[in-house]
C-alpha positions in Angstrom: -64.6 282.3 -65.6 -62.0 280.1 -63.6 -59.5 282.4 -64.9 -57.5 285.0 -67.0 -59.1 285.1 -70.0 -57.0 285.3 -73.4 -59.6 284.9 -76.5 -63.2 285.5 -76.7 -65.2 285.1 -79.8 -69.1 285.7 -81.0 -70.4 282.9 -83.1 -72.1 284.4 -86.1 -75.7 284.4 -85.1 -74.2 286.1 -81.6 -76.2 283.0 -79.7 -72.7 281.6 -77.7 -69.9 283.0 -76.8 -66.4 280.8 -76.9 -63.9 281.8 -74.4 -60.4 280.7 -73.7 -58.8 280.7 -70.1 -55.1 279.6 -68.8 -57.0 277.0 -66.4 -58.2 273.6 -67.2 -60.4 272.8 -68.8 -59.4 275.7 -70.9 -62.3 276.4 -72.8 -65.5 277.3 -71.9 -68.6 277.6 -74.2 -71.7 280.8 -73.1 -74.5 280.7 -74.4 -76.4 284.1 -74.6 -80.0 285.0 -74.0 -80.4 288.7 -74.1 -79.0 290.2 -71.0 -78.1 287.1 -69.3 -75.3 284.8 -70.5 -75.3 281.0 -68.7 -72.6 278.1 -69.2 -73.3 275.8 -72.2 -70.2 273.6 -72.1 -66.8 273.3 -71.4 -64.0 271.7 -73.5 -60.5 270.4 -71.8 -57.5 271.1 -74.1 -53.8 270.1 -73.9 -53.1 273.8 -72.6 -53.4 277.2 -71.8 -55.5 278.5 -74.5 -54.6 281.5 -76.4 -57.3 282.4 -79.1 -60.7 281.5 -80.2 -62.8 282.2 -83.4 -66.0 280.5 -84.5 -65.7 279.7 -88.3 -67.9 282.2 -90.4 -70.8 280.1 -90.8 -70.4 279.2 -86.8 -70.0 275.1 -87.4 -66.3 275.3 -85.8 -64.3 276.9 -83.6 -60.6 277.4 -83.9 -58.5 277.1 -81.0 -55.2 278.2 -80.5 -53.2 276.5 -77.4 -50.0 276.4 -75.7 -49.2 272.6 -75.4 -49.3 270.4 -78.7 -50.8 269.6 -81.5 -50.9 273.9 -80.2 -54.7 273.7 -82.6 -57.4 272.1 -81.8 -60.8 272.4 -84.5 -64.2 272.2 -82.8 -67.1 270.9 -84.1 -70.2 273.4 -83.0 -73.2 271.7 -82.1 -75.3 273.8 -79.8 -74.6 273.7 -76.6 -72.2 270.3 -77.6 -68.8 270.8 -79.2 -66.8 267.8 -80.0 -63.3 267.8 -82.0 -63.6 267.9 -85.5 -62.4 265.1 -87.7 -59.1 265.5 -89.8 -60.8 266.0 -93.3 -63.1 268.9 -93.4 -65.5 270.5 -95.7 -66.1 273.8 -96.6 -67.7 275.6 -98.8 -67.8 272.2 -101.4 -64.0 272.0 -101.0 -62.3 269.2 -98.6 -59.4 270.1 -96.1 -56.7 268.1 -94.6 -55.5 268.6 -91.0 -52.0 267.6 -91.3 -49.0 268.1 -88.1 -45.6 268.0 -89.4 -43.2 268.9 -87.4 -45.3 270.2 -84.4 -46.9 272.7 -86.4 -50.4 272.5 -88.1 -51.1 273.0 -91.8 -54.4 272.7 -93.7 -53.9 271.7 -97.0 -56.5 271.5 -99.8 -57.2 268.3 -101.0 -60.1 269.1 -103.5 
């Protein structure tokens, strides 16, 4: 890693492995097989990341940062990962990503 490391997460199917770091590009994406773990991808954010978690069915990551919009949504694509789009679906239900006020909200929009 190219440095201190502040969030680690498993994707579901324990395949990758997303970490956060306080130096750009921020995030970096493992991939695992077996014992030996290799780089898949990396991801630049605004800032120091803080926290990471892949989205229980492993098509996102969540990703918690220092400078704004402070959240950025990945879109999981193997060893690709690409920020997600605004409206989201999950689970038959959309989602909108919405910043008022510097702060992030998701807000069901049926």
């Amino acid at each position: 890693m190219p440095s201190t490391g502040y969030g680690v997460s498993f994707s579901p199917d324990s395949q990758y492995i997303a970490v956060g770091h306080s130096i750009s590009p921020y995030f970096t994406l493992l991939k695992r097989n077996g014992d030996t773990v290799s780089l898949a991808s990396t991801y630049t954010l605004s800032g120091t990341c803080r926290s990471v978690s892949f989205s229980p069915d492993g098509r996102y990551i969540a990703v918690a940062h220092t400078n704004s919009p402070r959240f950025t949504l990945l879109k999981a694509g193997g060893t690709y990962h690409t920020q997600a789009p605004t409206v989201l679906e999950y689970k038959g239900k959309k989602y909108y990503l919405v910043e008022p006020n510097d702060s992030l909200r998701i807000i069901d929009i049926k």
